[in-house]
N, CA and C atoms as a LAMMPS dump frame, in Angstrom:
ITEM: TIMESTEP
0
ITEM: NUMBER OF ATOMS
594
ITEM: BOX BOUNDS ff ff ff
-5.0000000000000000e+02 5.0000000000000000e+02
-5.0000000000000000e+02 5.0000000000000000e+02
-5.0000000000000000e+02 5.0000000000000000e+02
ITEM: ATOMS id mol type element x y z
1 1 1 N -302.585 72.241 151.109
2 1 2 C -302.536 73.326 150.128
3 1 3 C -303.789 73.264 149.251
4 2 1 N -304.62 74.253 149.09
5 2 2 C -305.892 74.184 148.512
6 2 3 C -305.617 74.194 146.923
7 3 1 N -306.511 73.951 146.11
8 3 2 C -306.011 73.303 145.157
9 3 3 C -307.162 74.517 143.894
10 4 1 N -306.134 75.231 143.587
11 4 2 C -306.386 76.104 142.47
12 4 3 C -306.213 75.855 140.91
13 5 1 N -306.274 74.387 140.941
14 5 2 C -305.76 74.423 138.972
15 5 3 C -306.76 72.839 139.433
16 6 1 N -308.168 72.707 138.56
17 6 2 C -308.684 71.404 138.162
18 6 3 C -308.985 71.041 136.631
19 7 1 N -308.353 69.636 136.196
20 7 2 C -308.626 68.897 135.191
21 7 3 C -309.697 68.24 134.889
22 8 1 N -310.388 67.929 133.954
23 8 2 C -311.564 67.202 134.341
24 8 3 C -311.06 66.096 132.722
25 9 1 N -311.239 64.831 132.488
26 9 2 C -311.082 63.854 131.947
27 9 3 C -312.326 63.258 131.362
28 10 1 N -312.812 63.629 130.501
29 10 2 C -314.075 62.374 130.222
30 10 3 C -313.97 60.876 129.407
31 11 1 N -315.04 60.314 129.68
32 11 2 C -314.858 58.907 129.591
33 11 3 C -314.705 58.968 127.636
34 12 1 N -314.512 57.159 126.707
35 12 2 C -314.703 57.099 126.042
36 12 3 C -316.155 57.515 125.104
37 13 1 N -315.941 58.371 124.512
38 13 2 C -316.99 58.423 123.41
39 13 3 C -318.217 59.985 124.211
40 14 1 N -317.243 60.493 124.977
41 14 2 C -318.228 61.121 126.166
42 14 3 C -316.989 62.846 125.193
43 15 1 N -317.625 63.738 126.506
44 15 2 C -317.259 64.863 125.594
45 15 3 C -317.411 66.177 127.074
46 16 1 N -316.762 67.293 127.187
47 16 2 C -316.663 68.008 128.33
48 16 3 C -318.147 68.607 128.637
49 17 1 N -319.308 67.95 127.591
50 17 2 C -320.607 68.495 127.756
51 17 3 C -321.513 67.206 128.498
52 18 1 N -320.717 66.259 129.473
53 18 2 C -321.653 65.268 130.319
54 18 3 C -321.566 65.614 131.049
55 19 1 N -322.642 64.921 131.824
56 19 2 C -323.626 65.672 132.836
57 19 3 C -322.674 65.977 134.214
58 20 1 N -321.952 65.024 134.452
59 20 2 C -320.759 65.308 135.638
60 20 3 C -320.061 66.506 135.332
61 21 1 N -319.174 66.279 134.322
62 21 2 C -318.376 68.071 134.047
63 21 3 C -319.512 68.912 134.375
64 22 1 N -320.323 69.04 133.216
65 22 2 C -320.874 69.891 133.59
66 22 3 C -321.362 70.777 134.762
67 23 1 N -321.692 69.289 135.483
68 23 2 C -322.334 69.869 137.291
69 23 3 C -321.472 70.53 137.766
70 24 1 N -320.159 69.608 137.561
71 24 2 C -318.605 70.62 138.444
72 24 3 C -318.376 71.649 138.232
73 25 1 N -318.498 72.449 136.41
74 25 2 C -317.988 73.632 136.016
75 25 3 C -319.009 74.803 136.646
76 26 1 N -319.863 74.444 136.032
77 26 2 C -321.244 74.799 136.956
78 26 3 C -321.157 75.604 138.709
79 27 1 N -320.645 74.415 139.395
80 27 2 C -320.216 74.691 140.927
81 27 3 C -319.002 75.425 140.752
82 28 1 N -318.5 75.171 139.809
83 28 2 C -316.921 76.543 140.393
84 28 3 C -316.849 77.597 139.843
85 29 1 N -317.833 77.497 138.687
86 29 2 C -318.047 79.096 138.25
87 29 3 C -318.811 79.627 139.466
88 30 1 N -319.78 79.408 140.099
89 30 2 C -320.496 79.608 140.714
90 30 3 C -320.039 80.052 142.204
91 31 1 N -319.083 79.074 142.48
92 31 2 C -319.014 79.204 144.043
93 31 3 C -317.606 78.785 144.515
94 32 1 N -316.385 78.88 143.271
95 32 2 C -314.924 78.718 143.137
96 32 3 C -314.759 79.58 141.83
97 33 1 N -314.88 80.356 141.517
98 33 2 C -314.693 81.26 139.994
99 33 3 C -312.9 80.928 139.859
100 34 1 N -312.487 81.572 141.482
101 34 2 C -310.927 81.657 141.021
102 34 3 C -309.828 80.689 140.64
103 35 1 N -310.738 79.171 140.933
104 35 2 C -309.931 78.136 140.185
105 35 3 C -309.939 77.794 139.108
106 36 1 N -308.969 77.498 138.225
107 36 2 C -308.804 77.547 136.967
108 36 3 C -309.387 75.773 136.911
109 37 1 N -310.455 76.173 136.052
110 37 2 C -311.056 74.339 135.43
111 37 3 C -311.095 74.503 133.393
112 38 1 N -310.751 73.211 133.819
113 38 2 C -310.168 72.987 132.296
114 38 3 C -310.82 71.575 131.884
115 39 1 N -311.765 71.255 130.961
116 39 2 C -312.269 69.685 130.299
117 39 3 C -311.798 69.912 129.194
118 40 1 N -310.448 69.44 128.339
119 40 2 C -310.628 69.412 126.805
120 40 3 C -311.332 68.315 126.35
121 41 1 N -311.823 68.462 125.211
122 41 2 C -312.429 67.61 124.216
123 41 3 C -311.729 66.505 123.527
124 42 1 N -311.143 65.334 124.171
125 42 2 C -310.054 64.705 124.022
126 42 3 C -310.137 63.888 122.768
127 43 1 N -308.975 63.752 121.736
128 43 2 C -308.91 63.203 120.531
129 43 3 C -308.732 61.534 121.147
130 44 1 N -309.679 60.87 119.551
131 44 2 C -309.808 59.474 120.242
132 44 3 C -308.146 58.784 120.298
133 45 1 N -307.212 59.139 119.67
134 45 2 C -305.899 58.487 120.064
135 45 3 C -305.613 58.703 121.418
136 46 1 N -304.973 57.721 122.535
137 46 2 C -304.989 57.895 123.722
138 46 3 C -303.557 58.815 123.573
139 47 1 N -302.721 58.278 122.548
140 47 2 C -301.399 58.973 123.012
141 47 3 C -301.359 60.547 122.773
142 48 1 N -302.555 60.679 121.675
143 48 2 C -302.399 62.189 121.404
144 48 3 C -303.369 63.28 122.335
145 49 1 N -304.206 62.409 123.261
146 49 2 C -304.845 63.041 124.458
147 49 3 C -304.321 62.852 125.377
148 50 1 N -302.959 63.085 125.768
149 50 2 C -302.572 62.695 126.624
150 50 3 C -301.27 63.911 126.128
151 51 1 N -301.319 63.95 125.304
152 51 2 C -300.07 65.279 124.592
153 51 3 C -300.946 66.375 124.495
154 52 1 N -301.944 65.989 124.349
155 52 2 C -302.604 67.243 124.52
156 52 3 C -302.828 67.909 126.419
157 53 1 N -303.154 67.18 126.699
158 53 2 C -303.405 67.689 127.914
159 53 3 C -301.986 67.934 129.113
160 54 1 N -300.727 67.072 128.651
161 54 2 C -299.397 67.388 128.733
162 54 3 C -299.293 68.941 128.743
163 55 1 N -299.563 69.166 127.254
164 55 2 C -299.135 70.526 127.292
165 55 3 C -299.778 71.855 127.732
166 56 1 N -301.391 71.289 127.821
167 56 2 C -301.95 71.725 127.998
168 56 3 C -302.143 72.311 129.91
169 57 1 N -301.349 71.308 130.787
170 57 2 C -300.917 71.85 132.296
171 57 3 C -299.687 72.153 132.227
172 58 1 N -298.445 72.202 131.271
173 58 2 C -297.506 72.288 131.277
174 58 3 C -296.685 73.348 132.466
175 59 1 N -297.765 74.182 132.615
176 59 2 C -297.387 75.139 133.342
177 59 3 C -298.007 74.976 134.833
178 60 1 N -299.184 74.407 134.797
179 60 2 C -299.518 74.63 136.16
180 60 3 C -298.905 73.997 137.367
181 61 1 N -299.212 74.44 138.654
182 61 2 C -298.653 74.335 139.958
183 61 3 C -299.062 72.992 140.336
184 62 1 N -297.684 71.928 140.432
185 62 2 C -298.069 70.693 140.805
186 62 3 C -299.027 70.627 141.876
187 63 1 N -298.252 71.475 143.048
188 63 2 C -298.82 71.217 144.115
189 63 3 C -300.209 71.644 144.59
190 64 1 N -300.895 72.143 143.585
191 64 2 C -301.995 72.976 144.234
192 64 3 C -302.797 72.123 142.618
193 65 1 N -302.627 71.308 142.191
194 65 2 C -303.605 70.56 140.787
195 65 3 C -303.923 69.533 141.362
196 66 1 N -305.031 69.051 140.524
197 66 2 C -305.649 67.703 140.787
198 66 3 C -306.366 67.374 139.329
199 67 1 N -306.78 66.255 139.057
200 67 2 C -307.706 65.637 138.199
201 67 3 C -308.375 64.877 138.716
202 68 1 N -309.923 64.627 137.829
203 68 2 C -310.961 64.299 137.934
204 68 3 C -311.064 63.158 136.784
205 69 1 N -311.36 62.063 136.608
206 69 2 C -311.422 61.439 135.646
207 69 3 C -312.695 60.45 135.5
208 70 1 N -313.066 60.516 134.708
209 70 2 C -314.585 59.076 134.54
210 70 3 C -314.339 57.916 133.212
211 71 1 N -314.685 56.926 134.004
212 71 2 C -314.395 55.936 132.959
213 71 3 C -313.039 55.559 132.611
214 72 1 N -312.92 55.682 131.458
215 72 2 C -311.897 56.072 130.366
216 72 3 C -310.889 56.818 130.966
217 73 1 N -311.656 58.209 131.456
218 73 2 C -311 59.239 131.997
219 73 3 C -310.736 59.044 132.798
220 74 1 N -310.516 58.279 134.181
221 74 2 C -310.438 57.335 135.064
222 74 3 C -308.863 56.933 135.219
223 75 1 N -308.996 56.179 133.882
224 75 2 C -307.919 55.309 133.618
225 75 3 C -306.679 56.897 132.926
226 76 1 N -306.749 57.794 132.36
227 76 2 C -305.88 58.593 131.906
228 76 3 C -305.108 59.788 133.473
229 77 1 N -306.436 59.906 134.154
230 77 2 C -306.321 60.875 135.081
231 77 3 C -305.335 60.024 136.212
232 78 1 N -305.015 58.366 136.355
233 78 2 C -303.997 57.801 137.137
234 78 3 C -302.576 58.21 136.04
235 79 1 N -302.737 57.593 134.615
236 79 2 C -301.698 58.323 135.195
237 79 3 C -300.954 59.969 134.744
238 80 1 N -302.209 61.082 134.336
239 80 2 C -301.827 62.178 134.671
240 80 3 C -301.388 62.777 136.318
241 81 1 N -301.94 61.597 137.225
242 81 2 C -301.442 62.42 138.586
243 81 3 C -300.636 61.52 138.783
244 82 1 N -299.535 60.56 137.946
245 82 2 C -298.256 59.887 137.981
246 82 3 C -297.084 60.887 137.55
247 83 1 N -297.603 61.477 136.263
248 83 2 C -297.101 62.466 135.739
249 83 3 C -296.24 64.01 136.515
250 84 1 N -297.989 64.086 137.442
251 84 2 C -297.711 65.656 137.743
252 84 3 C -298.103 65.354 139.497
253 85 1 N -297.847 64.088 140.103
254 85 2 C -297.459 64.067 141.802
255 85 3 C -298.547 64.951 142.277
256 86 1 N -299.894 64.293 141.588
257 86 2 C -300.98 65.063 142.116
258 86 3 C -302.55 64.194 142.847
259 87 1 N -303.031 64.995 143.141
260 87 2 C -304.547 64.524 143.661
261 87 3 C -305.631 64.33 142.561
262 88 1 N -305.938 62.827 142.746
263 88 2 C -306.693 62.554 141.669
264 88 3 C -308.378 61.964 141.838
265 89 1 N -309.151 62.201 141.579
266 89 2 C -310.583 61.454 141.866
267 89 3 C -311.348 61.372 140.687
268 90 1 N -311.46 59.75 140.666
269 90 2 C -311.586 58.48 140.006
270 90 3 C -312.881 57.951 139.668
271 91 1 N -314.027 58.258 138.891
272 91 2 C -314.976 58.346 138.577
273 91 3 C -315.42 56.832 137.633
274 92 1 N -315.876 55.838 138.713
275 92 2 C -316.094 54.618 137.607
276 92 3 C -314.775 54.308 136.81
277 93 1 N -313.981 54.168 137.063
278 93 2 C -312.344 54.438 136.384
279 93 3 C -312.158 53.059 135.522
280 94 1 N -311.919 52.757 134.655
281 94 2 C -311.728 51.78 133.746
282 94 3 C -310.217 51.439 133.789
283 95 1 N -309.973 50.097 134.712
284 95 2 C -308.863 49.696 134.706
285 95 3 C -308.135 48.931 133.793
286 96 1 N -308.71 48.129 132.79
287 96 2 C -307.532 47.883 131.619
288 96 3 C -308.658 48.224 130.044
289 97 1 N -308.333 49.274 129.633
290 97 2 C -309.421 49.485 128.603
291 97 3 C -308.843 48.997 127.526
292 98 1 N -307.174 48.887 127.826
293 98 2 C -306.923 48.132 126.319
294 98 3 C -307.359 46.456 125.888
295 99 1 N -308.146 45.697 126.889
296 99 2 C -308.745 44.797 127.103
297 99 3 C -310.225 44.924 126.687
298 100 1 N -310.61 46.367 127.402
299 100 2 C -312.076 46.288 127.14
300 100 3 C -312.419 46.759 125.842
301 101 1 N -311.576 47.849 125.246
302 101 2 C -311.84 48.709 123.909
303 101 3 C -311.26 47.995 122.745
304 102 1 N -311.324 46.805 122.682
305 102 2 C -310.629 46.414 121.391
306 102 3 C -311.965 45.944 120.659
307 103 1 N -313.022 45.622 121.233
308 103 2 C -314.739 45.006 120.614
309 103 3 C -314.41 46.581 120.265
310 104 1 N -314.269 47.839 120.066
311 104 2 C -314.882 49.182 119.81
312 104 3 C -313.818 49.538 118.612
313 105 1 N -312.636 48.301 117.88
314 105 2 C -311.955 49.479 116.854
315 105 3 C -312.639 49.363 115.855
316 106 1 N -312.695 50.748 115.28
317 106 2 C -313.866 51.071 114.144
318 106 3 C -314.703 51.983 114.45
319 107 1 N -315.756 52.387 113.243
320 107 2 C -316.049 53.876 113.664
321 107 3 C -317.082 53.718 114.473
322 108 1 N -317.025 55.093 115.528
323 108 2 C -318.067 55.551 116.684
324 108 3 C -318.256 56.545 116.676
325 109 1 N -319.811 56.456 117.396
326 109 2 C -320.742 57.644 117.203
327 109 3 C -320.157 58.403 118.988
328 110 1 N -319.886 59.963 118.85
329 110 2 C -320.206 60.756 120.314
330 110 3 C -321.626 60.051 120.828
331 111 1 N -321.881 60.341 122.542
332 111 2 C -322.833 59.807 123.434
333 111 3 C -323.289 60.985 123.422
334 112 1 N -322.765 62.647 123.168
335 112 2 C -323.732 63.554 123.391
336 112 3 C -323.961 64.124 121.876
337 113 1 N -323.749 63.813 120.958
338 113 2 C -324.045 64.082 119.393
339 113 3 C -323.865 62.598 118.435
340 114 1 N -325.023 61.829 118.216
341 114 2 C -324.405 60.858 117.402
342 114 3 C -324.403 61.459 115.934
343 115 1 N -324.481 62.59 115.924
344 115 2 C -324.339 62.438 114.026
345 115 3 C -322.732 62.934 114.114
346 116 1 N -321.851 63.333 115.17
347 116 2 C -320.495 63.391 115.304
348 116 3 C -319.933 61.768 115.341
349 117 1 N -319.261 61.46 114.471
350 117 2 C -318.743 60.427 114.236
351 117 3 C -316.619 60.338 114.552
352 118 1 N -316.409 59.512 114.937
353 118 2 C -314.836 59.127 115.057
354 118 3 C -314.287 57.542 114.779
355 119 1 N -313.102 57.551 114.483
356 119 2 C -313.076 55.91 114.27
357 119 3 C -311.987 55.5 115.151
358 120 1 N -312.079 54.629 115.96
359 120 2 C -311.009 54.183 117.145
360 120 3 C -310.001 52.946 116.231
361 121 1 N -308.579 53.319 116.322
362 121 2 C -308.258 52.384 115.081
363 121 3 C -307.611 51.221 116.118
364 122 1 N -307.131 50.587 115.363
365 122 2 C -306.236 49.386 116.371
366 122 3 C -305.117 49.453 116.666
367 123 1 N -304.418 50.158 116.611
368 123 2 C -302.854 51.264 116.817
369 123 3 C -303.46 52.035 118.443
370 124 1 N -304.813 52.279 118.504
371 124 2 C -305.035 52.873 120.001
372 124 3 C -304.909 52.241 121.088
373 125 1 N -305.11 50.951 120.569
374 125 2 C -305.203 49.577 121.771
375 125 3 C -303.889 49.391 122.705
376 126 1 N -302.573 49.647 121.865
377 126 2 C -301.013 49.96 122.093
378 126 3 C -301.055 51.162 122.501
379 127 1 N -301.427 51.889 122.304
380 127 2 C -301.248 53.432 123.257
381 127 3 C -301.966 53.507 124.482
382 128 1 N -303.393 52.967 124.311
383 128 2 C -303.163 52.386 125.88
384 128 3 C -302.673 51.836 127.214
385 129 1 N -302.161 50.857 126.558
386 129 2 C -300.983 49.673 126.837
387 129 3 C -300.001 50.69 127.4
388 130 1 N -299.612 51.4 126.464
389 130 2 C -298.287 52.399 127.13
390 130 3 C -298.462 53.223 128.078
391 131 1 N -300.049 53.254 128.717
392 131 2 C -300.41 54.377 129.698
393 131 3 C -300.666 54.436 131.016
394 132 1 N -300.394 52.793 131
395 132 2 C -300.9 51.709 131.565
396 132 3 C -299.866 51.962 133.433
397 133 1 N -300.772 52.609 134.654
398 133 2 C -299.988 52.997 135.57
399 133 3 C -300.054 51.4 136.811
400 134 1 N -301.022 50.306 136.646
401 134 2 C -301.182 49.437 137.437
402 134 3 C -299.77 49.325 137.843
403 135 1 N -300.03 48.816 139.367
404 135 2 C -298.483 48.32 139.965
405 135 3 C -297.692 49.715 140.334
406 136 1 N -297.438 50.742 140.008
407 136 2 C -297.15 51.663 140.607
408 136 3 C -297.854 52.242 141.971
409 137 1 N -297.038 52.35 142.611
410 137 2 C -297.992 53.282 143.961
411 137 3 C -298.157 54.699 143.687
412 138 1 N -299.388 55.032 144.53
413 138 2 C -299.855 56.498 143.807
414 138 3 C -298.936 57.493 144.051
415 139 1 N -299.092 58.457 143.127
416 139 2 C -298.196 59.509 143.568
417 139 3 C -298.803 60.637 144.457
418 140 1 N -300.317 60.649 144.167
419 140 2 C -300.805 61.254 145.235
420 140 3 C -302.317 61.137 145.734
421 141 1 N -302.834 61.672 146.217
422 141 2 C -303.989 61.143 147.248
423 141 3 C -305.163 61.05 146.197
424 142 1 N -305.701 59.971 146.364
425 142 2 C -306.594 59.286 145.618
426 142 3 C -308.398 59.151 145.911
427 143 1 N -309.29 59.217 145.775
428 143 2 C -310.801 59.742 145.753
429 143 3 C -311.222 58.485 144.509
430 144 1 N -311.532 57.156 144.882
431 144 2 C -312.356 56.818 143.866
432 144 3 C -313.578 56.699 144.38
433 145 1 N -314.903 57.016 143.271
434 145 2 C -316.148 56.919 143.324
435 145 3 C -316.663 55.876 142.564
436 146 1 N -317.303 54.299 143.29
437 146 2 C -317.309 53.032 142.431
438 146 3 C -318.886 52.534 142.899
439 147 1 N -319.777 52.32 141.584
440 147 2 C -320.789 52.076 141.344
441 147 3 C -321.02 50.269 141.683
442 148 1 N -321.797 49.928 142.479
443 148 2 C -322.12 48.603 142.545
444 148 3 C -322.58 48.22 141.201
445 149 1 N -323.55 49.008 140.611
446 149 2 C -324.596 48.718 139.566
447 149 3 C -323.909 49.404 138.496
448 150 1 N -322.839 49.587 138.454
449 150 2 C -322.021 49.928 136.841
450 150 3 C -321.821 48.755 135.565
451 151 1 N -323.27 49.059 134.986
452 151 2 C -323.246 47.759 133.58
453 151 3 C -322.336 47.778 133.039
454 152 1 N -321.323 48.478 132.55
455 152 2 C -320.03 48.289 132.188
456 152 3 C -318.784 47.765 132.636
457 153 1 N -318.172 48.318 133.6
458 153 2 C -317.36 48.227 134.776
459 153 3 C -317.848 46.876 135.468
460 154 1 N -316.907 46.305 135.824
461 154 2 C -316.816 45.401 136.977
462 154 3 C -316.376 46.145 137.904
463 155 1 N -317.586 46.856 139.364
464 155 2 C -317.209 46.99 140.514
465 155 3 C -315.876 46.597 141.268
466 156 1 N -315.919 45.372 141.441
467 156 2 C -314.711 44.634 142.021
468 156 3 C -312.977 44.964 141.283
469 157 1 N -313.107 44.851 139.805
470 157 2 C -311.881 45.085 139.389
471 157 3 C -311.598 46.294 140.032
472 158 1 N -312.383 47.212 139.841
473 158 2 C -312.296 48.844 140.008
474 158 3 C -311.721 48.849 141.218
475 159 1 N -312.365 48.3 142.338
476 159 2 C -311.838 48.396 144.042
477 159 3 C -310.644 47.729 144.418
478 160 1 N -310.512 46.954 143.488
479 160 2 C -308.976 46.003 143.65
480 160 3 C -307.504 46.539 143.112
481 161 1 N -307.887 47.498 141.812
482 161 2 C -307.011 48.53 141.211
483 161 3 C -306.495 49.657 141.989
484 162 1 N -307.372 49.641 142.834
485 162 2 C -307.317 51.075 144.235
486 162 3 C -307.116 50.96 145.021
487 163 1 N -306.328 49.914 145.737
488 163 2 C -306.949 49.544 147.405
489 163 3 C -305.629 50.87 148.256
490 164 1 N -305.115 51.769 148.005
491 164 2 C -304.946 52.701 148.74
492 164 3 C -306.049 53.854 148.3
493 165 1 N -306.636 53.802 147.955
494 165 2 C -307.234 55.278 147.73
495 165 3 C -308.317 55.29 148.616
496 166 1 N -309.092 56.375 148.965
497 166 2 C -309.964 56.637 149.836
498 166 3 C -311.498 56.212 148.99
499 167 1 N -312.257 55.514 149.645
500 167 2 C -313.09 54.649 148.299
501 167 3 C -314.532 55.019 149.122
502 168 1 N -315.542 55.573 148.373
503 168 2 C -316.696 55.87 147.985
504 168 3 C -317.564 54.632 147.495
505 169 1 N -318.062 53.419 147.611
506 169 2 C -318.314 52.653 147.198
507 169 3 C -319.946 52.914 147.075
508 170 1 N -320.635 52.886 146.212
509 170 2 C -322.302 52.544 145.868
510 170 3 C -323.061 51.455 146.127
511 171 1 N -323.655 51.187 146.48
512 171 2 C -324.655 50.033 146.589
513 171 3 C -325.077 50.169 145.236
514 172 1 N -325.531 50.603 144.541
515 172 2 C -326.198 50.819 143.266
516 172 3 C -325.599 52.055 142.137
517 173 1 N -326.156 52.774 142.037
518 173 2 C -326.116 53.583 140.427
519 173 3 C -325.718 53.044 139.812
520 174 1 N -324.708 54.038 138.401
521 174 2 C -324.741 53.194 137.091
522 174 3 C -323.712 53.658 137.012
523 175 1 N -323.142 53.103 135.492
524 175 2 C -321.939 53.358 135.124
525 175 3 C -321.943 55.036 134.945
526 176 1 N -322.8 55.955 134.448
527 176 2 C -322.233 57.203 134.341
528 176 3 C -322.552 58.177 135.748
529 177 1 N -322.732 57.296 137.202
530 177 2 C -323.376 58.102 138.344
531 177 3 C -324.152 58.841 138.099
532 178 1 N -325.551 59.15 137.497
533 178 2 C -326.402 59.416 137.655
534 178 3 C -326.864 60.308 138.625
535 179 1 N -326.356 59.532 139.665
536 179 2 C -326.349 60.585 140.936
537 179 3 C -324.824 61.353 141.801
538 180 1 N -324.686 61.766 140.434
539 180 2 C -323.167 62.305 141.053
540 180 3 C -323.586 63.929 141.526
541 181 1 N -324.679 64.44 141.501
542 181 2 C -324.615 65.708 142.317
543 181 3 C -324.735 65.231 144.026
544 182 1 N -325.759 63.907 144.352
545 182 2 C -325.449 63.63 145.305
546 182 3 C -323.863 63.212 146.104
547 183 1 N -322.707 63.045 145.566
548 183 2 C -321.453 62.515 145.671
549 183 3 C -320.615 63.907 145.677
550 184 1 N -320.912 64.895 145.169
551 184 2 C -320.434 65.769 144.804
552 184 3 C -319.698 66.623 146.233
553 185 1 N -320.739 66.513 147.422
554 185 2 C -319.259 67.16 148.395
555 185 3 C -318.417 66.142 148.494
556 186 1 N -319.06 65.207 148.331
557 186 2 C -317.475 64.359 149.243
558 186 3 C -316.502 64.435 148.057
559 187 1 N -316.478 65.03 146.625
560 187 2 C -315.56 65.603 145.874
561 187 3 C -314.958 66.346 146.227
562 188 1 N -315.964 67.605 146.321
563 188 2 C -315.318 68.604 147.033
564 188 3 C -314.706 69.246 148.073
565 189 1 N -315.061 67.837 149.089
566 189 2 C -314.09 68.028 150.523
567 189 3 C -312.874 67.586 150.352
568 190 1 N -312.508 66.147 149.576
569 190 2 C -311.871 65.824 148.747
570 190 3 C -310.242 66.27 147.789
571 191 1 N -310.913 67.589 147.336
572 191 2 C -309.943 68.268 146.584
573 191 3 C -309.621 69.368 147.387
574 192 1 N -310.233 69.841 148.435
575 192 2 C -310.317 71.188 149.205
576 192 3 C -309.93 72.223 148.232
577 193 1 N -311.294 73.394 147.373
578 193 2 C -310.699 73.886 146.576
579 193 3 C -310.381 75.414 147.426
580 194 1 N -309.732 75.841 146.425
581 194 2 C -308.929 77.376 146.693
582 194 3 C -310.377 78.26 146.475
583 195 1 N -310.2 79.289 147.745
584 195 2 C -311.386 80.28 147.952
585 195 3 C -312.677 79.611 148.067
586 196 1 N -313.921 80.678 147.566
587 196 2 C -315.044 80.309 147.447
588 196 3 C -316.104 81.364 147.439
589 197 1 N -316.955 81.519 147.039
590 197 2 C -317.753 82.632 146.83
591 197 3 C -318.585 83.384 147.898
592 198 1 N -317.717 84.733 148.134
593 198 2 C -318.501 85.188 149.39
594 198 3 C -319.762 85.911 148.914
């Protein structure tokens, strides 16, 4: 079933204006108009981006959705497609951030505006924790894309968190794929989207 409703997830401290969304919205205005794509601008509480974007598919068609997630977004988009029994692809995916984000409570600058400021408190570290899908089997077909050369990420955790999903592995790039227009069909074969621009 081709897949007419996409989510897109961005990482910590990132915003629906990096360079990946962007490329994607880009390609489906372009050459998928009729699928509905959606990046909100996610609030730094995990539990309240996660209510947001709840309500925010509330309506859409399980079977024909998917999410996209990076990083951060990675780790939310498992388990939004726990949620909604969907197709998900996994962008550098950050498997226990309530481990990694606790050096970060306190205030932070946006990666695409630093004079936009937010403060990550220590109450987020537990809402993580609660979001937390490891040990479950997927609910649906899985696409991770994993950077050898991701300075952030440990490669290995990432591939060990996944071992059913269909895995894209890098010899190199970086933590934000850099070269994700090159990666980009095997996204899009991936999600098989609905229509396309004649």
């Amino acid at each position: 079933m081709p897949t007419t409703h996409l989510l897109y997830l961005h990482g910590f401290r990132s915003s629906p204006q990096s360079a990946k969304a962007s490329l994607l919205a880009t390609y489906l205005a372009r050459h998928h108009p009729e699928v509905h794509w959606w990046c909100p601008q996610l609030p730094p509480s995990p539990r309240a981006a996660m209510e947001l974007v709840r309500q925010g598919i509330a309506d859409w068609p399980q079977a024909r959705m998917a999410v996209v997630g990076s990083s951060l977004g990675g780790y939310y988009a498992s388990w939004v497609a726990q949620q909604s029994r969907c197709a998900s692809v996994l962008l550098n995916p950050a498997v226990d951030p309530a481990r990694d984000l606790v050096r970060y409570i306190g205030e932070q600058s946006a990666w695409h505006d630093p004079s936009q400021h937010f403060y990550f408190r220590p109450e987020y570290v537990e809402e993580l924790r609660a979001l937390d899908t490891r040990g479950l089997p997927p609910a649906g077909p899985e696409l991770a894309i994993i950077a050898k050369g991701d300075e952030l990420l440990d490669w290995r955790e990432m591939v060990g968190r996944y071992p059913q999903a269909k895995l894209l592995l890098l010899e190199d790039s970086d933590h934000g794929l850099s070269d994700f227009a090159e990666h980009l069909p095997a996204v899009l074969e991936f999600l098989g989207l609905a229509g396309g621009a004649r």
